[in-house]
N, C-alpha and C positions, 0 to 999 in steps of 0.2 A: 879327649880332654887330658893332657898330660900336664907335669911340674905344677908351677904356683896356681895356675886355673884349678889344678885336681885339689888339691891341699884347699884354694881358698874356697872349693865347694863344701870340702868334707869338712871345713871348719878348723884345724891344725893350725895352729898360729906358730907352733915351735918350728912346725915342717916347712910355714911359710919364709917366716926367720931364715931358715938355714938356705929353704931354693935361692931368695932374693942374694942371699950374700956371697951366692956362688958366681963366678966374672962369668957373662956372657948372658947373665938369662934378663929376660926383656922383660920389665913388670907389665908393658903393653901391648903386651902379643893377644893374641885372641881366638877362639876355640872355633869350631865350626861352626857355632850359632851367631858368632861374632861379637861375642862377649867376653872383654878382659878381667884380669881378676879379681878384680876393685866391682867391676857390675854383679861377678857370680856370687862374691861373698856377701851383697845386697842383696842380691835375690834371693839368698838361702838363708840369710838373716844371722849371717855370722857379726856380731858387734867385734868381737875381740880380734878376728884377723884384719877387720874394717880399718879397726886402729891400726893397727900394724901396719896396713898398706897407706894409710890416709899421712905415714911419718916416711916413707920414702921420698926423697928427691925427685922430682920428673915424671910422678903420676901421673895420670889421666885421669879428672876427675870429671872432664866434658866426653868422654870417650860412649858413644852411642852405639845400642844395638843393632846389630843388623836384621833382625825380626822384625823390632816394631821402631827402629831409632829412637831408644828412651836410654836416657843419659842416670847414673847411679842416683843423683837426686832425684830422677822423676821415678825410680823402683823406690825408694826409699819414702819418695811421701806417696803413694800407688799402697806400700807396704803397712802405712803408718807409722814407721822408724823414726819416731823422733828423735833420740840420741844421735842417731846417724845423721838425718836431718840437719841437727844442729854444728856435728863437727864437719860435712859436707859447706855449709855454709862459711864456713872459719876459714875453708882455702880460700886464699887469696884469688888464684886461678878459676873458682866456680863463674860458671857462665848461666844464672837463675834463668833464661828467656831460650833455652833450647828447648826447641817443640820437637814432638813423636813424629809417627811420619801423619796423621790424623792432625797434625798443627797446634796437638795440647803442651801446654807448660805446665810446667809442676804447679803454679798457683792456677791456674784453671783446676786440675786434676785434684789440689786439695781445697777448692771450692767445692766443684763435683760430690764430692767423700763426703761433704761438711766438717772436715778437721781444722774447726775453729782456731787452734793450738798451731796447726802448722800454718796457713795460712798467717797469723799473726806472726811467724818467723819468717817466711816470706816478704813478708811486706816490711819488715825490717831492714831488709837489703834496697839499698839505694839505688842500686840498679833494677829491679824489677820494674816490668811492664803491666802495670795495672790492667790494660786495655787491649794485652796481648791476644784475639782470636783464635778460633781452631778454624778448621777449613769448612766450617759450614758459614763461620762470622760469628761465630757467638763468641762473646766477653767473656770471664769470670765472673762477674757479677750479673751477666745475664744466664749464664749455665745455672748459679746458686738461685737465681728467681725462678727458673724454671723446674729446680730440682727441689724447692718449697725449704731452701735451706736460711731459715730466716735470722740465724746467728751471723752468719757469713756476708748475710747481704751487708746488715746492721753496719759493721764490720769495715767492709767495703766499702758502705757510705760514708766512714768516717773521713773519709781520705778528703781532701779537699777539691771541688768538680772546680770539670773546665768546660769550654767550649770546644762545640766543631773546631771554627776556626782556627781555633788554640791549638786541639786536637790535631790539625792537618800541618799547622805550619810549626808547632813547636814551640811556639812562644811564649815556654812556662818555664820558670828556672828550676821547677822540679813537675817531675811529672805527675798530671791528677785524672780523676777518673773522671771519666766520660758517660754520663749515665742516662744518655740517649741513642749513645750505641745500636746500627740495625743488624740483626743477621742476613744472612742469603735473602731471607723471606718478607725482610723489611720488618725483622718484631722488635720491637726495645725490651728491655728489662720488664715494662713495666708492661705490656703488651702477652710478655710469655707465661708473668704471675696470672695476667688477668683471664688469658686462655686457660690455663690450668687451674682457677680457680683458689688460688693462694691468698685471701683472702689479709692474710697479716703482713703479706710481704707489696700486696697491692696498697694496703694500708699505711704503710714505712713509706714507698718510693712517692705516695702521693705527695707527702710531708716532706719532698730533697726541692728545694728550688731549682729552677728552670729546668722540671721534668717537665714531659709532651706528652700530657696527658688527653691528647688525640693525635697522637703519630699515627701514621699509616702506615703499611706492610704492603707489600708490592702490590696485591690489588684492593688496595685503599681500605682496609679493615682498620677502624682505629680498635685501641683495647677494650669501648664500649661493646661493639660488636659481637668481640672474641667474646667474652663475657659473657653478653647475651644468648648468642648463639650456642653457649655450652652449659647454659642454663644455671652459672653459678651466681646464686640472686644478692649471694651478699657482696659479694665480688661488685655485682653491679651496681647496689647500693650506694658503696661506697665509691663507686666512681662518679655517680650521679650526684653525690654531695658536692663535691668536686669544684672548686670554680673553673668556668671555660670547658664545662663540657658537654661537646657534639654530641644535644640528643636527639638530631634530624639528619646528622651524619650521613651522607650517601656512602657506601662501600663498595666493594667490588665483588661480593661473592651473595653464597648462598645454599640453603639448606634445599635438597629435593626431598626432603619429609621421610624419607624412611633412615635416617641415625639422624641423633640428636649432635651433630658436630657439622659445619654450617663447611660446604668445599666447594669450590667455585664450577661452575657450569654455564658455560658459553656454547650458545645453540646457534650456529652459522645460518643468516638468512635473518634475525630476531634482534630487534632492538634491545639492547641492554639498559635498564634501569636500575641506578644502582641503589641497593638498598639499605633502609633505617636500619637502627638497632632493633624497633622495633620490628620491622619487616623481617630480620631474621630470626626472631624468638619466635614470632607465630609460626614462621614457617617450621620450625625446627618443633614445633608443640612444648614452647616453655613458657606454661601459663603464667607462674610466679614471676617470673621476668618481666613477661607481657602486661601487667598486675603495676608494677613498677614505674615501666618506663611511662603508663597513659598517666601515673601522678604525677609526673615532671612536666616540670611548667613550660609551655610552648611546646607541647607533644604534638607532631602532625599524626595523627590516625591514620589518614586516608594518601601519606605518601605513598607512591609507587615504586616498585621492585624487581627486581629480578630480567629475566630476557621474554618473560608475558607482561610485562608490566602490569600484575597484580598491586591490588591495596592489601595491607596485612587479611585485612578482615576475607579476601577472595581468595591467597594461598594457607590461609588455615583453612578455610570449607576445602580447596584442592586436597589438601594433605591428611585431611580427616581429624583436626585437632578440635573436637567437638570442645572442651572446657576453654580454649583460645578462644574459639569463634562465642561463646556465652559471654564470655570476659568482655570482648570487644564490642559486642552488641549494646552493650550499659555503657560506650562512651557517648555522650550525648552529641559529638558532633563527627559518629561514622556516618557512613556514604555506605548506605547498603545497595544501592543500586551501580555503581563505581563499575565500570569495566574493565576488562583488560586490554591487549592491542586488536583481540581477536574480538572485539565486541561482546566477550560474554560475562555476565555478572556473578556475584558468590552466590546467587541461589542455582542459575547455571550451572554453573561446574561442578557443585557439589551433588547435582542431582546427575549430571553427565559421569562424574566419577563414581556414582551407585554410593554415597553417603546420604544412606538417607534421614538420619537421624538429625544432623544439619542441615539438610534438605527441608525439612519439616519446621524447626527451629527459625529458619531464616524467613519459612515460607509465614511462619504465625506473626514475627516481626514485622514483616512487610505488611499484612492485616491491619495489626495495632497500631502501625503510623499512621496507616490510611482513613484508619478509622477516627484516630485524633484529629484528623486535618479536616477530616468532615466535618467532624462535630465543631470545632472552632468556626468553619465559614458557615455551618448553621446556626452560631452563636452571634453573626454578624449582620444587623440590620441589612434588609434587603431596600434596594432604591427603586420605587415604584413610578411610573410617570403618569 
């Protein structure tokens, strides 16, 4: 690292003064790591030679690392540097929508942070990309839903939405946020609050008009699902208040019971059914969910699931979620006899899989019904000839 690179690391603004004014030296040149002297004095958190360099003629103020290609603005809000921030924004020359080599922009990156302050300087510049992605596909506003940053989101929602269509063709005279945005994985904003369990931030986007509040994800998990499956009950609450929401949903995945986080499993040779929100809380053993969702109105119980086409009430005896299988038992119109593709029923399986505690539970149920049904057709005048 020699000349104004060396000075603007060690901070020397007089040193830098004197290199610059010498004829030949290049304020643009750049060290081994591929950073000029305007990025090092960012990095090293020089304010005073920052000035110095940001009053040259023919800066570089778009001029990217060759490490991670992140431009002086994106070290600078990466840093928290506000002051820096603010007189980086004042060149004329700044380019706000240059991404790392990972596709973030400085307003993604001070989403990420939750630096409320920068990001509202950010979004002051006419040319930012509200809707700009990283290379997974996530937004700013869906990175701060996912990252539970709920100042940011707020924030972000202030902007005024647009549509797809809009979104695709342009057709806005200023650009606005898109707040159904998918990632790689097909999640929305509201989709990644409601996997993670963000309970104020699912509660905000429910509130933004024409949110999708059953979008799907590539294999058709709406945010119900996510939700349930990761057992965050208020999360799900609040989605089930919800007008227009999928609470018979078919999805695409599903829990194999041993972690509470619901991952798809496709068994080659096996019908795929795809499953409720329901169906993935029993399976995943998330009773309080499961508690939930049989209150909402038009609840199916006895939808089927997964690639055995169980009933909820057949992959909780599977999975061994005895307080699931109790719960589900008091809905008065399960199907305890309900099979799966394999022809086998919840007292089946769960006695095949050595639960015998559920085994026993299922087996007294089964009793109790039979015994009401009895007694009812013995309660009915017999027809003698």
């Amino acid at each position: 690292m020699r000349g104004p690179r060396k000075a603007a690391h060690a901070g020397h603004r007089d040193v830098v003064r004197l290199l610059l004014a010498t004829r030949g030296i290049n304020v643009n040149t750049r060290d081994d790591s591929g950073n000029t002297a305007l990025l090092e004095a960012v990095q090293q958190k020089r304010d005073i030679v920052i000035q110095s360099l940001l009053a040259i003629p023919g800066i570089d103020v778009n001029a990217k690392s060759t490490l991670h290609g992140r431009t002086p603005l994106f070290e600078a809000i990466n840093g928290r540097q506000t002051t820096v921030v603010q007189a980086l924004l004042a060149n004329p020359s700044i380019n706000v929508n240059i991404r790392d080599e990972a596709g973030i922009t400085p307003l993604w990156q001070a989403a990420h942070n939750g630096e409320i302050l920068l990001v509202q300087m950010l979004l002051a510049s006419p040319r930012v990309d509200v809707n700009a992605a990283d290379i997974s596909g996530r937004t700013p506003l869906a990175e701060a839903a996912w990252e539970n940053q709920q100042l940011v989101v707020e924030l972000l929602l202030s902007i005024p939405s647009i549509s797809l269509v809009q979104l695709l063709l342009g057709k806005v005279a200023k650009p606005g946020l898109y707040v159904n945005a998918k990632d790689q994985n097909g999640r929305t904003p509201l989709s990644l609050a409601a996997e993670r369990g963000h309970k104020a931030i699912v509660k905000v986007l429910l509130n933004v008009p024409g949110v999708d509040i059953n979008a799907r994800r590539k294999r058709d998990a709406t945010p119900l699902h996510l939700a349930a499956a990761s057992g965050h009950h208020e999360a799900v609450q609040l989605l089930l208040t919800a007008p227009g929401a999928g609470v018979n949903a078919k999805g695409g995945f599903y829990s194999s019971g041993g972690s509470s986080i619901a991952r798809p499993l496709f068994v080659p040779g096996e019908i795929y059914h795809g499953p409720t929100p329901l169906w993935v809380a029993a399976a995943s053993g998330q009773h309080e969910v499961v508690q939930m969702l049989l209150a909402a109105p038009g609840i199916n119980v006895n939808a089927k699931g997964g690639p055995g086409g169980g009933t909820p009430l057949l992959i909780a005896a599977q999975n061994g979620h005895e307080k699931v299988v109790q719960i589900l038992l008091g809905a008065p119109d399960v199907d305890l006899s309900a099979k799966d593709d394999t022809g086998r029923t919840p007292l089946e399986i769960a006695s095949w899989k050595g639960h015998d505690r559920i085994a026993k539970l299922l087996q007294q149920t089964q009793q109790k019904a039979k015994a009401k049904t009895a007694s009812i057709w013995d309660a009915v005048p017999r027809i003698t000839s």
